[in-house]
SEMI-55976 format. One line per 3 residues: number of its first residue (from 0); their letters; for each residue x, y, z of N, C-alpha, C. Coordinates in Angstrom, 3 decimals, padded with zeros to 6 digits. Each point is the difference from the previous one (the first is absolute). Example, Ala and Ser with C-alpha at 12.3 -4.5 7.8 and 13.67 -1.06 7.14 Angstrom:
REM SEMI-55976
0	AS	013.190,-005.690,007.800,-000.890,001.190,000.000,000.900,001.200,000.000 | -000.350,001.050,-000.720,000.820,001.190,000.060,-000.770,001.090,000.730
***
This chain:
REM SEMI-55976
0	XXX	034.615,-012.409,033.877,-000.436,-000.458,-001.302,000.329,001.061,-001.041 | 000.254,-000.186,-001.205,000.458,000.993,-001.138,-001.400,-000.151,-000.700 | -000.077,000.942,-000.516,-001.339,000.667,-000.615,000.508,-000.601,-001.466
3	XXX	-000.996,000.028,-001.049,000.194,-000.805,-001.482,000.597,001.152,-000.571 | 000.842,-000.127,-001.088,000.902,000.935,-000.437,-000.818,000.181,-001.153 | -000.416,001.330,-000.522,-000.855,000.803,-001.294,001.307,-000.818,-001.486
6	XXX	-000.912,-000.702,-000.506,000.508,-000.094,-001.245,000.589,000.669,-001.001 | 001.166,000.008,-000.640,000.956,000.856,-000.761,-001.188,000.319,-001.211 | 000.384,001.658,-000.161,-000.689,000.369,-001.427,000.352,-000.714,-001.080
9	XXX	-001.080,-000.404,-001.102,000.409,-000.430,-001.025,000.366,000.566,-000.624 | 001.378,-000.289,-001.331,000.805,000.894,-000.595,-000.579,-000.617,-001.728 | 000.497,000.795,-000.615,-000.416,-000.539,-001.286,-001.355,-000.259,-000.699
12	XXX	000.464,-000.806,-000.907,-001.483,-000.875,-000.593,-000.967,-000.619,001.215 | 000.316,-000.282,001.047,-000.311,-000.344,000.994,-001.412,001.147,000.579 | 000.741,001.111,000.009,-000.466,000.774,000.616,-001.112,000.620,-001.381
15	XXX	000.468,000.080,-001.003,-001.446,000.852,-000.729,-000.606,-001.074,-000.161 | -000.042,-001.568,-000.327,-000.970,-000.801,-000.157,-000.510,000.373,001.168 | -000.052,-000.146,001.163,-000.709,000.693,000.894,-000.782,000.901,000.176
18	XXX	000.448,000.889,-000.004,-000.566,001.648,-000.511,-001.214,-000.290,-001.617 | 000.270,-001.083,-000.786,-000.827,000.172,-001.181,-000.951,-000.836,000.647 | 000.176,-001.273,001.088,-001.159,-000.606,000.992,-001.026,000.717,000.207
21	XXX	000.636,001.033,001.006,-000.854,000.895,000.770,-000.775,000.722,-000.854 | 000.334,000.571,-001.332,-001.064,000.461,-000.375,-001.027,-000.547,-000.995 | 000.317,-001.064,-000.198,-001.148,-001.132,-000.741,-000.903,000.245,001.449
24	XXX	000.691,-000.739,000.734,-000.911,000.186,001.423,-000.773,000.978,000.185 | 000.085,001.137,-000.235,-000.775,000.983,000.099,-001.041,000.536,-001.447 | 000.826,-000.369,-000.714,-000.760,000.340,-001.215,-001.228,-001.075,000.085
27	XXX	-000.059,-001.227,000.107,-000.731,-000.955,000.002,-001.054,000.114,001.269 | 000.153,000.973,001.422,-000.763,000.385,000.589,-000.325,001.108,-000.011 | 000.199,001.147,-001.123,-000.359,001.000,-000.264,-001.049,-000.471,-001.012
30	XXX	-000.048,-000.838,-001.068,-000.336,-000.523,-000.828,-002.139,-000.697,000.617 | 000.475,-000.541,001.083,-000.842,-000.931,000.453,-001.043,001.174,000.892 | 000.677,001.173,000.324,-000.817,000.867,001.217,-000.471,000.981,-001.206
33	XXX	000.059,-000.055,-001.258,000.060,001.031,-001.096,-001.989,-000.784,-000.821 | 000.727,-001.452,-000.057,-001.226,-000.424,-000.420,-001.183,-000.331,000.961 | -000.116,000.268,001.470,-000.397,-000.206,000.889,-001.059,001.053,-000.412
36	XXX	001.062,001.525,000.066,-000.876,001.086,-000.162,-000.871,000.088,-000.703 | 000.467,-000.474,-001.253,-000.942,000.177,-000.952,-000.882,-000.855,-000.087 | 000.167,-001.024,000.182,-001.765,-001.006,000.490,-000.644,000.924,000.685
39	XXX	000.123,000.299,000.730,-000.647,000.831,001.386,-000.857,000.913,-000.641 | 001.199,000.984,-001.320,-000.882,000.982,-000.244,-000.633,-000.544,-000.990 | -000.017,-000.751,-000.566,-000.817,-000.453,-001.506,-001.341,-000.713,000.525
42	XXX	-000.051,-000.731,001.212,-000.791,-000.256,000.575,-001.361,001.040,000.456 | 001.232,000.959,000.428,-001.170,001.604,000.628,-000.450,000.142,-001.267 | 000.329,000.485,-000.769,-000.092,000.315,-001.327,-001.794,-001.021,-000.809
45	XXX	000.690,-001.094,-000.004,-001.138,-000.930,-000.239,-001.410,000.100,000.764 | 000.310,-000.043,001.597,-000.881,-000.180,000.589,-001.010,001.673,000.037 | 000.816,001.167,-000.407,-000.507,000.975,-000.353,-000.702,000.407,-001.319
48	XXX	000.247,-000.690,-000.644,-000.301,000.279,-001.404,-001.564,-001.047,-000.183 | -000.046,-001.080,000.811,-001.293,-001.075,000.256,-001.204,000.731,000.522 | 000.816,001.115,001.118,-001.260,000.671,000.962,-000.244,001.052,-000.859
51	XXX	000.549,000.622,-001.089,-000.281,001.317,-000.748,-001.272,-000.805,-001.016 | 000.534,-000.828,-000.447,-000.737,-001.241,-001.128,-001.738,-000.574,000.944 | 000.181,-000.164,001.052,-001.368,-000.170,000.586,-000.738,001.325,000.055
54	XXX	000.987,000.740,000.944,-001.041,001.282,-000.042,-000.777,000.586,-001.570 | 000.708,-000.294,-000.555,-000.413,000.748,-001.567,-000.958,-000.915,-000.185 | 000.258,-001.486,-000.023,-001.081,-000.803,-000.617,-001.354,000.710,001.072
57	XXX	-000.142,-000.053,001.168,-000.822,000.248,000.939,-000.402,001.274,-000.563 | 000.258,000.898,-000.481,-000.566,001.203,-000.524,-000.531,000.139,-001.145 | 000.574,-000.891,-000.826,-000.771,-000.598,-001.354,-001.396,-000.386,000.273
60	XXX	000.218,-001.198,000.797,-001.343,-000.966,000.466,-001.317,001.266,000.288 | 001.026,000.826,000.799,-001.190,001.247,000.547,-000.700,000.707,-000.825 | 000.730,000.737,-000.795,-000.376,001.056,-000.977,-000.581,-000.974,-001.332
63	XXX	000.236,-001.253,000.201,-001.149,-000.872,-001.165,-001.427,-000.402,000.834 | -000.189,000.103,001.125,-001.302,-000.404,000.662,-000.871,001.529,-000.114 | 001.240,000.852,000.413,-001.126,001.339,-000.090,-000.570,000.430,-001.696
66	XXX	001.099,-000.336,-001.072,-000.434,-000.246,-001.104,-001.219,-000.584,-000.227 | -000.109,-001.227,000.187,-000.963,-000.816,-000.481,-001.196,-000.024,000.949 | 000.305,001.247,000.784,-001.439,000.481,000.712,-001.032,001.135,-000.246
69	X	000.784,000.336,-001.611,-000.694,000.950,-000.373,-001.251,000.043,-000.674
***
């Protein structure tokens, strides 16, 4: 049996439309793993900034009970 023969390089316009493929291709999954990140961190971000926002309220609440126990 003969093995499949590797397809001839593309020459030309052929070949950089190609080459300009590949990097849409990548740009567009650089693009997608880029905004991934940043959900991720805007998320940390959020969900950190909620627990700083309770604790403070929680220390408010405190230092107004010992207030109004005077």
């Amino acid at each position: 049996m003969t093995e499949p023969q590797e397809k001839p390089a593309k020459r030309g316009e052929a070949a950089w439309l190609e080459q300009r493929d590949a990097v849409i291709k990548r740009n567009a999954e650089t693009r997608k793993a880029g905004k991934k990140e940043r959900d991720a961190t805007d998320k940390q971000r959020a969900d950190q900034r909620r627990a700083a926002e309770k604790r403070r309220s929680g220390e408010l609440a405190k230092s107004a009970r010992k207030g109004a126990g005077r």
